[in-house]
C-alpha positions in Angstrom: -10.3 9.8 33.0 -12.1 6.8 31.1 -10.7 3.5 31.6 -8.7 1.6 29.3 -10.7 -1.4 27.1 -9.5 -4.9 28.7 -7.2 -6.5 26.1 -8.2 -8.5 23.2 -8.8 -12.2 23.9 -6.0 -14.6 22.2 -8.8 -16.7 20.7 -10.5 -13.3 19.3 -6.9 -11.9 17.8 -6.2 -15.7 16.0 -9.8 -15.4 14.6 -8.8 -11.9 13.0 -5.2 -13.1 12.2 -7.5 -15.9 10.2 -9.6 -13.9 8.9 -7.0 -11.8 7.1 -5.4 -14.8 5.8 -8.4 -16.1 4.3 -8.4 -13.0 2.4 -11.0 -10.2 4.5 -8.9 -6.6 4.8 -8.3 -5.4 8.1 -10.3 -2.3 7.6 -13.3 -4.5 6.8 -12.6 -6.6 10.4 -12.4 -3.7 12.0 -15.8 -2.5 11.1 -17.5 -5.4 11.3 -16.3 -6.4 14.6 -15.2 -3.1 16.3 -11.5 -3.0 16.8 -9.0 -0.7 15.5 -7.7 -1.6 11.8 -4.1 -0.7 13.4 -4.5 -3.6 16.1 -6.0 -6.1 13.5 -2.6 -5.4 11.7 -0.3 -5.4 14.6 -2.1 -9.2 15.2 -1.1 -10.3 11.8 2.6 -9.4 12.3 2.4 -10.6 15.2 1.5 -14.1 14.1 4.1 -14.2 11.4 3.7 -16.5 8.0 1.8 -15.9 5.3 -0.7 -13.2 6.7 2.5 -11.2 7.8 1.9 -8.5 5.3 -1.6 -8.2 5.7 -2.7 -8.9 2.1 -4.9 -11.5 0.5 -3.9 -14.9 0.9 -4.4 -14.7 -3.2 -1.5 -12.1 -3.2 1.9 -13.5 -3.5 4.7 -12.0 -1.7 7.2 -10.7 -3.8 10.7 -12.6 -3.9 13.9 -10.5 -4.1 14.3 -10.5 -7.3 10.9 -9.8 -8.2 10.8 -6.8 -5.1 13.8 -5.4 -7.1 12.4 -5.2 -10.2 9.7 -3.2 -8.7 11.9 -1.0 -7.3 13.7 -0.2 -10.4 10.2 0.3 -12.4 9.0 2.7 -9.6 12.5 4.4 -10.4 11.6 4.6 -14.3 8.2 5.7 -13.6 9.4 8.5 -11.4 12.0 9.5 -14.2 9.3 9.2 -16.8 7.0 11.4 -14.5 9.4 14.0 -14.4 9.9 14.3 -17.9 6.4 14.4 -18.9 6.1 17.2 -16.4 9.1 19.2 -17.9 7.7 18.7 -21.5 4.5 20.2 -20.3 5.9 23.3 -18.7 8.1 23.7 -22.0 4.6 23.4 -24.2 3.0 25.6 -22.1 5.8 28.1 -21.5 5.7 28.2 -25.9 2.6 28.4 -26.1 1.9 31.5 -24.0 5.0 33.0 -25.8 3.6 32.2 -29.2 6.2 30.5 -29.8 6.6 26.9 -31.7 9.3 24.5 -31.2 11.5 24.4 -34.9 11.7 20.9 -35.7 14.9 19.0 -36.8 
């Protein structure tokens, strides 16, 4: 059975954590310096603050009222989706009747 890797040193994880707050991805970290992207993330949470969610210090976090207008435009994109998918069945469901739609 191989044996486990020692754990991370503290002062290695805060240089990742930092690293991801500065604006490097955690897939990129994990690459470059051999870790698992999942442990790079687990760091970050970890740490709490800005970094928490792992994006770009450039990237805002979203406030509540902005995280629920995302929610409700993902919920209009999903209905929009569907419709555009049931309009192209009924288009192709004419068109292989040879059929056309009577206008209004």
């Amino acid at each position: 059975m191989p044996r486990p890797k020692p754990p991370y040193a503290q002062a290695f994880r805060d240089q990742m954590v930092e690293l991801v707050r500065s604006g490097r991805t955690p897939s990129a970290l994990s690459k470059e310096f051999g870790c698992h992207t999942t442990s790079i993330l687990s760091w970050v949470r970890q740490a709490g603050g800005a970094g928490a969610t792992a994006l770009p210090a450039s990237a805002a976090a979203l406030n509540a009222k902005e995280r629920q207008e995302l929610i409700e435009l993902r919920r209009k994109l999903r209905q929009v989706q569907m419709e555009l998918d049931i309009l192209a069945k009924a288009t192709a469901w004419f068109a292989g009747n040879g059929l056309t739609p009577t206008p209004r």
